[in-house]
Biopython code that builds the backbone (N, CA, C, O; Angstrom):
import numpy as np
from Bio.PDB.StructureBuilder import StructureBuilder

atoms = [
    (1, "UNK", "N", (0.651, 10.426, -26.136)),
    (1, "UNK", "CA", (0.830, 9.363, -25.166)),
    (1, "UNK", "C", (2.139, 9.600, -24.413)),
    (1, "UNK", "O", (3.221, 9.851, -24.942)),
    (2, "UNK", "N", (1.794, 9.443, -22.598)),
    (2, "UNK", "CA", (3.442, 9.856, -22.120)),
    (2, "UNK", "C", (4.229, 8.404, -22.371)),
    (2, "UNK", "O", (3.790, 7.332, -22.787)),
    (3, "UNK", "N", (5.294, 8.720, -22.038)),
    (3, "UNK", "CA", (6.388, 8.012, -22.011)),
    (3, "UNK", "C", (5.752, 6.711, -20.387)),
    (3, "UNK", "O", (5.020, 7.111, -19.481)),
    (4, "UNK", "N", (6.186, 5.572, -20.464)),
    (4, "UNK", "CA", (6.212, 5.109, -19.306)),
    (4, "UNK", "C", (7.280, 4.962, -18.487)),
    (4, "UNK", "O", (8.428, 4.942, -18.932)),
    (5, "UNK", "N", (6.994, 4.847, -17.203)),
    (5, "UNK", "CA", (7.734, 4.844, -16.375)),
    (5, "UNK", "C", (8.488, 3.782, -15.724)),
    (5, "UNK", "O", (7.691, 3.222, -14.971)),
    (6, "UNK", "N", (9.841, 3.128, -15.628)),
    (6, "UNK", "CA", (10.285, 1.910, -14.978)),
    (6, "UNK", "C", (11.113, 2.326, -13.776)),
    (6, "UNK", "O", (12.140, 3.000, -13.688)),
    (7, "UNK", "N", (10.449, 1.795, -12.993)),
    (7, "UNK", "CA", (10.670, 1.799, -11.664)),
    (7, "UNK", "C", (11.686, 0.745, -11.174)),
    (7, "UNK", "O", (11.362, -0.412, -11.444)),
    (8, "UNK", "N", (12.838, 0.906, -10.515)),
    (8, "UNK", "CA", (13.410, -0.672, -9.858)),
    (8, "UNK", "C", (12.629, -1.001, -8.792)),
    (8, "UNK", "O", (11.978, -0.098, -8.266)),
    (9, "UNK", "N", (12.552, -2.237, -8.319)),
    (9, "UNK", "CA", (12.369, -3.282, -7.136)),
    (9, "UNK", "C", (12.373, -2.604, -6.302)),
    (9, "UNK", "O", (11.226, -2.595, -5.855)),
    (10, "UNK", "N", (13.138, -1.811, -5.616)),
    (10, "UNK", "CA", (13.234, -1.003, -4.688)),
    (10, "UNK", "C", (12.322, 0.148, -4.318)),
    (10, "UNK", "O", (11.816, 0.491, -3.250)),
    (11, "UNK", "N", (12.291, 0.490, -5.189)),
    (11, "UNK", "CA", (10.817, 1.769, -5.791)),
    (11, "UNK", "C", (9.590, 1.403, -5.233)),
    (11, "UNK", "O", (8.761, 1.905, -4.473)),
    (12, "UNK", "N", (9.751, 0.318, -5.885)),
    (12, "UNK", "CA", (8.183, -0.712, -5.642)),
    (12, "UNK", "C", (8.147, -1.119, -4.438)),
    (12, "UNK", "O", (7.060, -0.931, -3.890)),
    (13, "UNK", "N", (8.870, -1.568, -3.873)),
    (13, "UNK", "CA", (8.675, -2.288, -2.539)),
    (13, "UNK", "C", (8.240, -0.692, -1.506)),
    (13, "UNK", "O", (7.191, -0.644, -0.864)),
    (14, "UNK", "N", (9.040, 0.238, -1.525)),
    (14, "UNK", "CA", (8.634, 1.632, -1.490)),
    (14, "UNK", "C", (7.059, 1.380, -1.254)),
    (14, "UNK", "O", (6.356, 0.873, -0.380)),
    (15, "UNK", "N", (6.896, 1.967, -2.422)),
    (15, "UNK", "CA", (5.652, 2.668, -2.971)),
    (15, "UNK", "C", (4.312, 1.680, -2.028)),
    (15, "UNK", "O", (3.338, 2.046, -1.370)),
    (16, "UNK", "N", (4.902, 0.252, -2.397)),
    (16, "UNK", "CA", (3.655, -0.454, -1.916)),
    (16, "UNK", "C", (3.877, -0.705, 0.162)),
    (16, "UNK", "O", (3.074, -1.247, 0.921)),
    (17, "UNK", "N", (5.084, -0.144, 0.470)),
    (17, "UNK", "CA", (5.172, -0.142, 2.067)),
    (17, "UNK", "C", (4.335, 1.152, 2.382)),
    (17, "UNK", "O", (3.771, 1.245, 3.472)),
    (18, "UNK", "N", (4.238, 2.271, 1.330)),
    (18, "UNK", "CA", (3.998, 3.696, 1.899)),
    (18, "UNK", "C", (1.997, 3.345, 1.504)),
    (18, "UNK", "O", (1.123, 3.822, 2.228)),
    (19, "UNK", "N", (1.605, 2.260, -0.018)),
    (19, "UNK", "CA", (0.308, 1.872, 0.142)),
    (19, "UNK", "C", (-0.781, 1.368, 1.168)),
    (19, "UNK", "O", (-2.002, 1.521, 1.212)),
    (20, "UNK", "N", (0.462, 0.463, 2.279)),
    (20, "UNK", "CA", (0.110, -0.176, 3.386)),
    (20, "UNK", "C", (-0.247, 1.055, 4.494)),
    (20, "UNK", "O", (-1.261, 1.146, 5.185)),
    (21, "UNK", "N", (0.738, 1.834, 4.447)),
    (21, "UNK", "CA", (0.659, 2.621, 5.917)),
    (21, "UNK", "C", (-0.675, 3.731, 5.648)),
    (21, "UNK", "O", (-1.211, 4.172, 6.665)),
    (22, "UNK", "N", (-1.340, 4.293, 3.964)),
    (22, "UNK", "CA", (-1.907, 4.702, 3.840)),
    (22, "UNK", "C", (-3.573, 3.956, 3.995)),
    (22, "UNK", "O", (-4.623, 4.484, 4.361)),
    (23, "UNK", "N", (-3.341, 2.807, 3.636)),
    (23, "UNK", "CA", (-4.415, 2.119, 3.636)),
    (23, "UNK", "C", (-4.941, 1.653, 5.534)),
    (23, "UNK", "O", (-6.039, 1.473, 6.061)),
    (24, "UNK", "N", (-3.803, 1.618, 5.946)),
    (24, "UNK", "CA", (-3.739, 1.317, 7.533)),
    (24, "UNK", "C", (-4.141, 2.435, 8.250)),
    (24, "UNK", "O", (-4.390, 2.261, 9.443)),
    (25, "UNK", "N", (-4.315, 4.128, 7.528)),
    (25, "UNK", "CA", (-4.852, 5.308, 8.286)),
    (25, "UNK", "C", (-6.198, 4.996, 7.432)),
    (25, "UNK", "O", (-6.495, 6.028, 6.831)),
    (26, "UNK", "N", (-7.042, 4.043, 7.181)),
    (26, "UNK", "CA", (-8.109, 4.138, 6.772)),
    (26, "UNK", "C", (-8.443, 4.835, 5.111)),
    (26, "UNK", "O", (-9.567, 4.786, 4.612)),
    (27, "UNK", "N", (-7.358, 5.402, 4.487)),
    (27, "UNK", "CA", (-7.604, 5.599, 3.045)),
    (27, "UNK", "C", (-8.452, 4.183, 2.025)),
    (27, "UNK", "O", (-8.418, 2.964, 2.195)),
    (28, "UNK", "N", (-8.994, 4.836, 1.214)),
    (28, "UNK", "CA", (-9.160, 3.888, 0.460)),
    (28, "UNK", "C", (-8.179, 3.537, -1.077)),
    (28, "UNK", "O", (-7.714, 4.471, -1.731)),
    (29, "UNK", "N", (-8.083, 2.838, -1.272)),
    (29, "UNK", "CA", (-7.113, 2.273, -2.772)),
    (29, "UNK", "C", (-7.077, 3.354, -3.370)),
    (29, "UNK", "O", (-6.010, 3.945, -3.537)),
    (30, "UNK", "N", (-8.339, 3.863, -3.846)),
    (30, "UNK", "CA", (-8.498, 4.858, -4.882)),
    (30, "UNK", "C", (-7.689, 6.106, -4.516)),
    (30, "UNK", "O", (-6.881, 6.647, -5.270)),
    (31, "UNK", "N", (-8.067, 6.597, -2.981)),
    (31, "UNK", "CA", (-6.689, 7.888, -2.355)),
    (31, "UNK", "C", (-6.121, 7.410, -2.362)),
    (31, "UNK", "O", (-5.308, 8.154, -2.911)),
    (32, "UNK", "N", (-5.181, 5.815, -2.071)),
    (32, "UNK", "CA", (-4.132, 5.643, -1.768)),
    (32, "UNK", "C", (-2.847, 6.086, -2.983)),
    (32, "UNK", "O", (-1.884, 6.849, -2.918)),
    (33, "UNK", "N", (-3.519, 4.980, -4.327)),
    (33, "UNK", "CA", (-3.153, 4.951, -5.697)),
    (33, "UNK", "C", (-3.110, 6.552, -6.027)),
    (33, "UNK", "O", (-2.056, 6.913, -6.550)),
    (34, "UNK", "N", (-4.036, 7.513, -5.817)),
    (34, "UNK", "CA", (-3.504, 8.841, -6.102)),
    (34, "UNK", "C", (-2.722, 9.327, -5.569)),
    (34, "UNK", "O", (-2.109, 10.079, -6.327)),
    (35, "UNK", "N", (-2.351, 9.331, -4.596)),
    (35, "UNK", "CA", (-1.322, 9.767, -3.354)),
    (35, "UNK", "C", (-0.420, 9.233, -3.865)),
    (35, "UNK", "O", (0.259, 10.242, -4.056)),
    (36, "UNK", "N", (0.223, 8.363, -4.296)),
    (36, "UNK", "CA", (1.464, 7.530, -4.560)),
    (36, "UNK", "C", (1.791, 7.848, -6.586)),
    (36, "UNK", "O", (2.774, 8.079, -7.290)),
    (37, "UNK", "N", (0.930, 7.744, -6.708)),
    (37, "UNK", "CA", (0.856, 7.941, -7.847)),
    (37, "UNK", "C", (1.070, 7.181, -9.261)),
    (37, "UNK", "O", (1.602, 7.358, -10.356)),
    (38, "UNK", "N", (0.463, 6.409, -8.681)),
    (38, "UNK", "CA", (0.579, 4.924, -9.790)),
    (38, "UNK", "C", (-1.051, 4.602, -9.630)),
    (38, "UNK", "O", (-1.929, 4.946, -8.839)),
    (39, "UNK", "N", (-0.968, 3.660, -10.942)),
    (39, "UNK", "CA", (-2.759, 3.572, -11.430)),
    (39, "UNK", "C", (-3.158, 2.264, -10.700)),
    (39, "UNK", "O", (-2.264, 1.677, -10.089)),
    (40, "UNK", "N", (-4.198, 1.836, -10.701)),
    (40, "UNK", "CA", (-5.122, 1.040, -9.681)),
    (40, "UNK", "C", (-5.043, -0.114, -9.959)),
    (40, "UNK", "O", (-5.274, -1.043, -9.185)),
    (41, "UNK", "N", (-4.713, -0.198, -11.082)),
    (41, "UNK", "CA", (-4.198, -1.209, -12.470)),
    (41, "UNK", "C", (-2.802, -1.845, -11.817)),
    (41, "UNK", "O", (-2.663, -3.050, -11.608)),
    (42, "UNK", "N", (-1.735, -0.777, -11.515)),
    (42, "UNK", "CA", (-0.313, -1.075, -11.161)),
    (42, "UNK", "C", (-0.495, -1.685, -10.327)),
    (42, "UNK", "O", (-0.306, -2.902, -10.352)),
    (43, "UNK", "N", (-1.126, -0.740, -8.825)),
    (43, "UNK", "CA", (-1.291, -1.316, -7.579)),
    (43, "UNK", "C", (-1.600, -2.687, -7.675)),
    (43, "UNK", "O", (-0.750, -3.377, -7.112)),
    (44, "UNK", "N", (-2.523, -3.324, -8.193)),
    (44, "UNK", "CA", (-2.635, -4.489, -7.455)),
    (44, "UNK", "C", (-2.084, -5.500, -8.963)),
    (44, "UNK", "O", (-2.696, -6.561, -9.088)),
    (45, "UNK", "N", (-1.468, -5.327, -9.573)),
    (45, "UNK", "CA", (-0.527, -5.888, -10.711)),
    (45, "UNK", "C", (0.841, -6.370, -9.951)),
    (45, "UNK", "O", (1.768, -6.857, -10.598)),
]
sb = StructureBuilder()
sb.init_structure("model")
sb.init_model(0)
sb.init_chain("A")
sb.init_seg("    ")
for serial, (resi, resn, name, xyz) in enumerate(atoms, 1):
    if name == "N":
        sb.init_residue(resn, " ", resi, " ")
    sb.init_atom(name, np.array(xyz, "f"), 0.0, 1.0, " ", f" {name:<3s}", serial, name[0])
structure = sb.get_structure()
């Protein structure tokens, strides 16, 4: 089992501005969440 990962606030706000702009070129969640690299689970957690 890996280790998990903690991210700060900042990270996140990140990750989910770069989810928007991917989802806004028409990706879906599933590319988006791989592209970024957090689980589908996180994303919308």
């Amino acid at each position: 089992m890996s280790k998990r990962k903690v991210f700060t606030a900042e990270q996140i706000v990140l990750k989910l501005r770069e989810a928007e702009i991917l989802l806004g070129q028409g990706k879906s969640v599933r590319e988006a969440v791989r592209i970024l690299e957090v689980s589908e689970q996180t994303y919308y957690r």
